[in-house]
C-alpha positions, 0 to 999 in steps of 0.5 A: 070266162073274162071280157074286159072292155075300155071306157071309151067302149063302154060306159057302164052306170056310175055307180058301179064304181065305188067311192071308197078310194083303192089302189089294188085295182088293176089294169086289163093287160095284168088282169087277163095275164093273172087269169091266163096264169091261173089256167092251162096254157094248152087249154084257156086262150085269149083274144086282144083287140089292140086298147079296145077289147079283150075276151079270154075262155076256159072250156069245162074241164068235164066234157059233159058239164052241167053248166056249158061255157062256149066261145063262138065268132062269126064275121067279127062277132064273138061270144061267150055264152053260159047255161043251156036253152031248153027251146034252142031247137024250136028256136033255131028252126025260127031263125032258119039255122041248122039243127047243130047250131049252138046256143053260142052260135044261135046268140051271135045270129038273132044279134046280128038279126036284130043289128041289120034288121031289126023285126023284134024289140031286143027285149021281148028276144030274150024273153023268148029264150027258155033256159039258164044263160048269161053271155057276152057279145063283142062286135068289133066291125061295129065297136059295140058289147051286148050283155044279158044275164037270164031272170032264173037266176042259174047263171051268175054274172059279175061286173066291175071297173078296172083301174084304167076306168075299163068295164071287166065282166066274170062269171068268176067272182074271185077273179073280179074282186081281185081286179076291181077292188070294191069297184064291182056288183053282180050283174043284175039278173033279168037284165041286158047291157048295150055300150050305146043305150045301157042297162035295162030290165028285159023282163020289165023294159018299161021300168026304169033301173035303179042303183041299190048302195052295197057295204061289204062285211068290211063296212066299205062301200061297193059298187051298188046293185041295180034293181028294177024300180017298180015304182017308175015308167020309161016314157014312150017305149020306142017300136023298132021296125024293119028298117031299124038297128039294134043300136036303137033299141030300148030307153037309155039307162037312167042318169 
């Protein structure tokens, strides 16, 4: 899978850039085309929101993967989910959905759930979520990305700048140091993205987060890493109550 969002969209942590000067980044429109080439056309497809967004999507070649990857859009929400739910039954009669929903599906409903009305802290929704996942959301009425790798780690997510400033996610590892040159880092594990309020720890979301320096095999500096710092406090966790958005939740990521 690939997203890849513009900077005016998504503003991720500064450090996720690296300060070694490069010029084999590339730009999206030559990223997506590189990975679509890599692919069968009759199989892999991708979507463009003019210089906004772009999302592209594999399926699994075998039809009973042990890993799912699902794509997923409903009233202009669209999302590539990875892994399994092993409560998605239990879940999806919380949330009053059909037994054949998805855990794609059911991700673009408790998003929209918490967007309009707002009843749980985004954090503690995903902490209810039992499984292997990582997924992305794109909200193009209103102009916003979710992202959220799960803590056990079965997932792997990576993320990076493009050479246009632009944020590129991947489940592929190949495809971002191809696209971002040093520019890039996994995604931090346990952890969520909003365009509007950050990176923050799901697991620990009254911890601050924390950019780790990263020198490849190279010796060049790379985007860093970001861990909790066990050692910090978010100030006064904000409640979110009925009449709140999901563009409220959670502190903002740290300077």
């Amino acid at each position: 899978m690939l997203a890849i969002f513009n900077k005016e969209v998504v503003q991720p942590p500064q450090e996720l850039n690296s300060p070694a000067p490069s010029n084999s980044a590339k730009r999206p429109q030559e990223i997506v085309k590189d990975f679509m080439s890599c692919h069968d056309p009759n199989n892999a497809f991708s979507v463009c929101f003019g210089n906004t967004a772009m999302l592209a999507y594999v399926p699994p070649n075998n039809p009973y993967p042990i890993q799912q990857r699902l794509f997923c859009s409903l009233d202009n929400i669209y999302c590539i989910f990875l892994g399994s739910l092993n409560n998605l039954c239990s879940l999806n009669k919380q949330y009053g959905l059909s037994k054949c929903t998805n855990e794609a599906m059911f991700v673009m409903q408790a998003y929209r759930t918490l967007r309009d009305r707002g009843p749980y802290p985004a954090d503690q929704v995903l902490k209810d979520l039992d499984g292997t996942f990582g997924f992305v959301i794109y909200d193009s009425t209103a102009g916003t990305v979710f992202a959220a790798l799960g803590a056990n780690e079965g997932v792997s997510l990576f993320w990076g700048i493009a050479a246009d400033g632009s944020v590129v996610v991947s489940d592929n590892l190949g495809v971002i140091k191809e696209s971002c040159a040093k520019s890039f880092a996994p995604f931090p594990a346990g952890c969520m993205f909003h365009s509007e309020q950050g990176l923050m720890s799901f697991e620990h979301p009254t911890r601050k987060m924390k950019a780790m320096p990263r020198i490849d095999s190279e010796g060049v500096m790379c985007g860093a890493n970001f861990k909790v710092d066990v050692q910090s406090r978010v100030p006064n966790m904000p409640r979110v109550g009925s009449e709140a958005n999901w563009a409220t939740w959670g502190p903002s990521s740290p300077a």
